[in-house]
Phi, psi and omega in degrees: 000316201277313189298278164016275252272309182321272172330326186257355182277337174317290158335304192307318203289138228256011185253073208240334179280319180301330180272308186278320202269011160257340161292321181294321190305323181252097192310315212276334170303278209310323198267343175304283192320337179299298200293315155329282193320313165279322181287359189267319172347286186315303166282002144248019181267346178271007199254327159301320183274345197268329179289345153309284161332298175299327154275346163309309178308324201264332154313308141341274184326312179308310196261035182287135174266118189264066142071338176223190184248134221247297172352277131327350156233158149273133177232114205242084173311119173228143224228075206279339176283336158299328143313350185088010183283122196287182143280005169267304197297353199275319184295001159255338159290326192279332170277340150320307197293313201305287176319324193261358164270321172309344179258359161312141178272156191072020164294106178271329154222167207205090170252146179259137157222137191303328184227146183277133161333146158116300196299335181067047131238160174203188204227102156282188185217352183071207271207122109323112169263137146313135192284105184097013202213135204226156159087168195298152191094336177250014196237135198240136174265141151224178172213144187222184189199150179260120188227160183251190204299340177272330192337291170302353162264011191228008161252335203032071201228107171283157180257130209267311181244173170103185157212149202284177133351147169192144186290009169279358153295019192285224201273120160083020146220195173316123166289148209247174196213144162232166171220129148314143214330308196306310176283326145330305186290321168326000000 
């Protein structure tokens, strides 16, 4: 818009033949503009081949499959200390909510997790070592997340060994862990 406004403010003037056969006379004009002219090409052809690139990447991006399932859900960000809700209290508002979304009739599950999948945030746990294993290498990058007992069925994400959840995992007793395929094998 801004490259435009000169040449047309330019344009305007009404003395426009007298002005071009006196531009021919100025080598030095012709070559600054030669030179404007390749560099605004230049910058949109890469500004063109970059908007390509982004869509081929997001395209991609679209058809990645992330292990569970996307289709089919709604996901709903909730923020319980804007209610006036402490942390003793949230984890029993949040299991309300939970019941009462679960009694929609074509509900089928109804899962809770402190970070949406996905989100490219995560509750790290820092660097895991391997049991007995010391030195570069013996060290595992996670990330973890808090969910509740429905949760992976509300992903339609099996649990291949094991067992899910269950609300008897709460406060006071062992903590339960599921991992993925990838982090076993680590």
């Amino acid at each position: 818009c801004l490259t435009g406004l000169a040449p047309a403010l330019q344009s305007a003037r009404t003395n426009l033949v007298g002005d071009l056969k006196a531009d021919a006379t100025a080598p030095k004009r012709q070559r600054l503009r030669h030179i404007f002219i390749t560099a605004q090409l230049a910058f949109c052809l890469v500004l063109v081949v970059m908007a390509g690139l982004f869509l081929r990447a997001l395209g991609a991006a679209a058809s990645v499959d992330p292990g569970f399932a996307v289709a089919s859900v709604d996901v709903a960000t909730l923020e319980l200390s804007l209610g006036g809700y402490t942390d003793d209290q949230s984890p029993a508002v949040a299991e309300q909510l939970r019941e009462g979304l679960a009694g929609i009739p074509g509900v089928r599950a109804v899962g809770y997790a402190r970070m949406v999948p996905l989100d490219g945030g995560g509750l790290g746990l820092g660097g895991l070592r391997r049991r007995g294993a010391s030195g570069p290498g013996s060290s595992i990058d996670t990330d973890w997340n808090v969910v509740s007992p429905d949760f992976f069925a509300a992903l339609d994400l099996p649990i291949v060994r094991g067992r899910g959840f269950t609300t008897a995992d709460r406060k006071g007793v062992p903590r339960v862990a599921i991992v993925n395929e990838r982090l076993a094998r680590a």
